[in-house]
C-alpha positions as CSV (number, residue, x, y, z in Angstrom):
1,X,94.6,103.8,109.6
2,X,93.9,104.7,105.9
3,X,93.2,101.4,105.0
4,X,90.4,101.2,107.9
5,X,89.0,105.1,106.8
6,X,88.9,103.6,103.1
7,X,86.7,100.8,104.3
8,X,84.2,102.9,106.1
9,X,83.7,105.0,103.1
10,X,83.9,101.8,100.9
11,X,81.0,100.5,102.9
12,X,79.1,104.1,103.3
13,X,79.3,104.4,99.9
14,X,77.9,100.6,99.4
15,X,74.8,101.7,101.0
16,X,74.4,105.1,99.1
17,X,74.4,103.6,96.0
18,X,72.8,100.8,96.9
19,X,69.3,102.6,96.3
20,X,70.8,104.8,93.4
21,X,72.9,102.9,91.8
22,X,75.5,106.1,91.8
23,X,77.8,108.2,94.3
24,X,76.6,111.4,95.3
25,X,79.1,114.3,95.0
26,X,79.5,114.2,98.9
27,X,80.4,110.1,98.7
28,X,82.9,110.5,95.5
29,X,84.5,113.5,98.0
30,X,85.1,110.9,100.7
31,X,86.2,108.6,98.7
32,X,88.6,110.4,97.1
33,X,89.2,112.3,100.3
34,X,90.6,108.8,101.2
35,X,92.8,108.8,98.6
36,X,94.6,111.3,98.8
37,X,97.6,112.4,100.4
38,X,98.4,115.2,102.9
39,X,98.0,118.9,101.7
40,X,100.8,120.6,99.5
41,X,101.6,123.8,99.3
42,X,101.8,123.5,94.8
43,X,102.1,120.9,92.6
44,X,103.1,121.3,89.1
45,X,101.1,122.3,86.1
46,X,102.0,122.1,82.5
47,X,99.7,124.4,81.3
48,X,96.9,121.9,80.5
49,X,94.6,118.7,82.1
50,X,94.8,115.4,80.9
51,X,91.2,115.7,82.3
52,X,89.2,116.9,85.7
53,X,86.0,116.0,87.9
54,X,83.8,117.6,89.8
55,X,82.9,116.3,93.7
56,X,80.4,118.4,94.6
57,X,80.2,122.8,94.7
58,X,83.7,123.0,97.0
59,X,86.2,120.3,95.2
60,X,87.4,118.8,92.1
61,X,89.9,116.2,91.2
62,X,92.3,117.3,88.8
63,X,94.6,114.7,86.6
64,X,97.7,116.4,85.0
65,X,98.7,112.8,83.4
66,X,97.1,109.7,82.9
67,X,98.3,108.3,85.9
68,X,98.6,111.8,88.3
69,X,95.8,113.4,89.9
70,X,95.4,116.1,93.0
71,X,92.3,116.8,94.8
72,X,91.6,120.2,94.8
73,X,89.2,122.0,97.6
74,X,88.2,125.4,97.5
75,X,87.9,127.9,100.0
76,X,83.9,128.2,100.0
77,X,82.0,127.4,97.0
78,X,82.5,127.3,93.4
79,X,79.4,128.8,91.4
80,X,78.8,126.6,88.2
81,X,81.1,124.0,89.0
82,X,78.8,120.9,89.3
83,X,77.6,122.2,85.5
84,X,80.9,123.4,84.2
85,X,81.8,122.8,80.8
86,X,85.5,123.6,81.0
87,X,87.6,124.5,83.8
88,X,91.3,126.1,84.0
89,X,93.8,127.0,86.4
90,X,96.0,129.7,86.8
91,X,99.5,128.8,87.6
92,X,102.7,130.7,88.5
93,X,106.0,129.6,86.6
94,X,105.1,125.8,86.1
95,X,103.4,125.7,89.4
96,X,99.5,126.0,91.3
97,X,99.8,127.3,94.2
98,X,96.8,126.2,97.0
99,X,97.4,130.2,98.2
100,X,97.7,132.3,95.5
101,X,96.1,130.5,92.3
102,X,92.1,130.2,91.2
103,X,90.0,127.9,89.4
104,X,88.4,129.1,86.6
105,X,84.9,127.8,85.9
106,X,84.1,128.0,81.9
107,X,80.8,128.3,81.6
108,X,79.8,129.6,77.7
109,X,76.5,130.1,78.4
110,X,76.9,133.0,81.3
111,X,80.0,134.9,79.7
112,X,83.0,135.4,81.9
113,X,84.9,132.9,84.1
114,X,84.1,132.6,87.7
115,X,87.6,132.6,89.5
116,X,87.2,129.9,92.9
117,X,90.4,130.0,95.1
118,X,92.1,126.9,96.2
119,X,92.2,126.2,99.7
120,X,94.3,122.8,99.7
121,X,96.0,120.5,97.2
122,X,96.4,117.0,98.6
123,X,97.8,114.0,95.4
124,X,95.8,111.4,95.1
125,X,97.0,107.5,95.1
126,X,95.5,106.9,91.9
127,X,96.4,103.4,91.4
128,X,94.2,103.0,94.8
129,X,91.3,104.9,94.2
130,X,91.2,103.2,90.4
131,X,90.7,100.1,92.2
132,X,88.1,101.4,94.7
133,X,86.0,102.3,92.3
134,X,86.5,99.0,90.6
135,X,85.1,97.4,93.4
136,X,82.2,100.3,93.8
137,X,81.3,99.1,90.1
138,X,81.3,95.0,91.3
139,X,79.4,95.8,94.0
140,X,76.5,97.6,92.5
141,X,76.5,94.5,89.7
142,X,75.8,91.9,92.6
């Protein structure tokens, strides 16, 4: 079943950026929405990202190592995130919680940090979606 939902987005997305020659924020969510794992109630957190990207106003893929990464979607949407320059998250004891813990958009040209509350955490097969994309990027070559 998840190899036949990653083909439909495979081939949605095929068509998107067939005009564009880039995914939307809506077709990297499904995409990595088929990626990913069921939801979590944490996951842990060392304090800092090995890096992080946006999908859109309401989610954002977050890698804690080279080769770990969570998709993270909010419970509404996240002001600034699509133009963030630096995000954080807070964390209890070594752990983000998808109930209790925010994440902070860094904006430094409006001041404070917007808190955005997470709504799920679901891990993401990165090995898989690494190799999705690879074929997103041969495709758009052709």
């Amino acid at each position: 079943m998840k190899t036949l939902i990653a083909a439909v987005v495979l081939g949605m997305s095929l068509v998107g950026c067939a005009s564009t020659g880039r995914l939307s924020s809506t077709e990297r969510l499904a995409l990595y929405r088929a990626h990913a794992g069921p939801p979590q109630q944490d996951m842990q957190y060392f304090g800092s990202l090995n890096g992080w990207t946006e999908l859109g106003d309401s989610a954002l893929a977050v890698w804690t190592r080279p080769s770990e990464a969570y998709l993270l979607e909010l419970r509404g949407d996240c002001q600034g995130l699509s133009y963030a320059t630096a995000i954080g998250l807070t964390s209890q004891m070594g752990r983000v919680s998808s109930r209790f813990d925010k994440v902070l958009v860094r904006d430094t040209t409006s001041g404070p940090q917007v808190p955005c509350f997470i709504g799920s955490i679901r891990k993401l097969d990165v090995q898989a979606l690494r190799a999705s994309e690879k074929e997103l990027r041969q495709a758009q070559v052709q």
